[in-house]
C-alpha positions in Angstrom: 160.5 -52.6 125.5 162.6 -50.4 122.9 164.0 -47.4 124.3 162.1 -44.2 122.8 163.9 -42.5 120.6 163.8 -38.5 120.2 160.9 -37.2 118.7 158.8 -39.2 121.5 155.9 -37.0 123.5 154.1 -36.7 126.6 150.2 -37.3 126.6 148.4 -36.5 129.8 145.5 -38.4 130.7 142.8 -38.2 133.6 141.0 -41.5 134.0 137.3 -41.2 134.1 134.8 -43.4 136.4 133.4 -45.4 133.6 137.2 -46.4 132.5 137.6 -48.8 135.6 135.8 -52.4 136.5 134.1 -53.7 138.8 137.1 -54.0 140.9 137.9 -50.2 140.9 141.3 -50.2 138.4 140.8 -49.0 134.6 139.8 -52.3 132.4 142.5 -53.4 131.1 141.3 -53.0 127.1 141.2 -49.2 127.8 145.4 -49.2 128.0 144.6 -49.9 124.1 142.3 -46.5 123.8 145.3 -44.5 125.8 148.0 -45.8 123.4 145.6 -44.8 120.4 145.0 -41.6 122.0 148.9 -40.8 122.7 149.9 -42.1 118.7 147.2 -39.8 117.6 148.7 -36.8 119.5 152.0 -38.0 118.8 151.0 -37.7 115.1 149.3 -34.0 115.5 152.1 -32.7 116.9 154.2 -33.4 114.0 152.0 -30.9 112.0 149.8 -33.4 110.5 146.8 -35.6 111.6 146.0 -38.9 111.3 142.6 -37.7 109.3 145.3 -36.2 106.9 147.7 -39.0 106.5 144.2 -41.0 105.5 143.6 -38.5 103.4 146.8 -38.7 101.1 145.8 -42.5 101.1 147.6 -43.9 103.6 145.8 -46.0 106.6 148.1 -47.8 109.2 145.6 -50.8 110.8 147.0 -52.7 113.7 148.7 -55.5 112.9 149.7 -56.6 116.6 149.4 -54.8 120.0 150.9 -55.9 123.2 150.5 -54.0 126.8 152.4 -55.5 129.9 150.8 -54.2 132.8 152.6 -53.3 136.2 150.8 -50.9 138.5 146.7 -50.7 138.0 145.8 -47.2 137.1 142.8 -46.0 139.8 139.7 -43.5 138.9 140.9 -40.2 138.8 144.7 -41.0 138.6 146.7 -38.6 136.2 148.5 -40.6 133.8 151.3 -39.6 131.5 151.6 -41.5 128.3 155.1 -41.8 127.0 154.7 -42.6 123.4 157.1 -42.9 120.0 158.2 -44.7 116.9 160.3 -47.6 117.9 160.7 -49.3 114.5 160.3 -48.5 110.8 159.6 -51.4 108.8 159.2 -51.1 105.2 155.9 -51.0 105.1 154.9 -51.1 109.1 155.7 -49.0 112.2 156.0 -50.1 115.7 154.8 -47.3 118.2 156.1 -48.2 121.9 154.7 -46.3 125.1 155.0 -46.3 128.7 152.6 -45.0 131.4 153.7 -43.3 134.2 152.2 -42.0 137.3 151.9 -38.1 138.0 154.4 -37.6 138.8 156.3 -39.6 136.4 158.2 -41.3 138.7 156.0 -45.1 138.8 155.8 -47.3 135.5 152.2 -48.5 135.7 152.1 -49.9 131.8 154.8 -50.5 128.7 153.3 -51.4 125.5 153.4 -51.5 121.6 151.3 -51.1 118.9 152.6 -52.4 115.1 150.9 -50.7 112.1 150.8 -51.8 108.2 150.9 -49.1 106.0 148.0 -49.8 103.3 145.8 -48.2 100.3 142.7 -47.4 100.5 141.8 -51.0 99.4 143.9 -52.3 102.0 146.5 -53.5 100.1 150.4 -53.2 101.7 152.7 -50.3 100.5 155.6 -49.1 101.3 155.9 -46.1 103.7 155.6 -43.1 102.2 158.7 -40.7 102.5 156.6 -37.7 103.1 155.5 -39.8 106.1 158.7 -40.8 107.7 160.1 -37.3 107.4 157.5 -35.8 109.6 158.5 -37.9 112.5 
């Protein structure tokens, strides 16, 4: 994984019961809906939400996503979500995040998520200035 560079954020995260399987540990397709959730904070904290940045016309689908996971995450575990923009492409982003325990002190999960940036119609364009200045 990338090394985070500044402008990365914390995202807390307290699993709930119906997150796990059948053999207790959070199902591994929810890592995806904690690295959504941590890119969406990551994106309101610069001042602007996602529902805004779709709203100028931009949409950023996933084009890949990758999780390597490391420590199961339990009901009821605290989880922080390291998350931030590895890579600008010219028209894609690559978010990168790491779970950590409580404490922060055990890696459960490292991951990535690469976005294109597209129209409305879906067509690829090139990242907006406006949107790599808020980062």
């Amino acid at each position: 994984m990338k090394d985070l560079p500044p402008g990365f954020i914390w995202y807390a995260h307290r699993v709930s019961y119906g997150e796990t399987d059948a053999m207790g540990v959070v199902y591994y397709g929810n890592y995806m809906h904690l690295f959504e959730r941590t890119r969406n904070e990551l994106m309101r904290t610069t001042g602007m939400s996602y529902a805004e940045v779709e709203r100028r016309g931009i949409f950023l689908p996933v084009r890949q996503a990758d999780c390597r996971y490391r420590i199961p995450l339990r009901y009821d575990d605290l989880a922080w979500i390291k998350g931030g923009i590895s890579e600008w492409g010219r028209a894609s982003v690559v978010f990168s995040y790491e779970i950590y325990n409580e404490t922060k002190d055990r890696l459960h999960a490292t991951g990535s998520t690469q976005h294109a940036t597209v129209d409305a119609s879906g067509r690829p364009v090139p990242i907006p200035t406006w949107l790599r200045e808020i980062f």
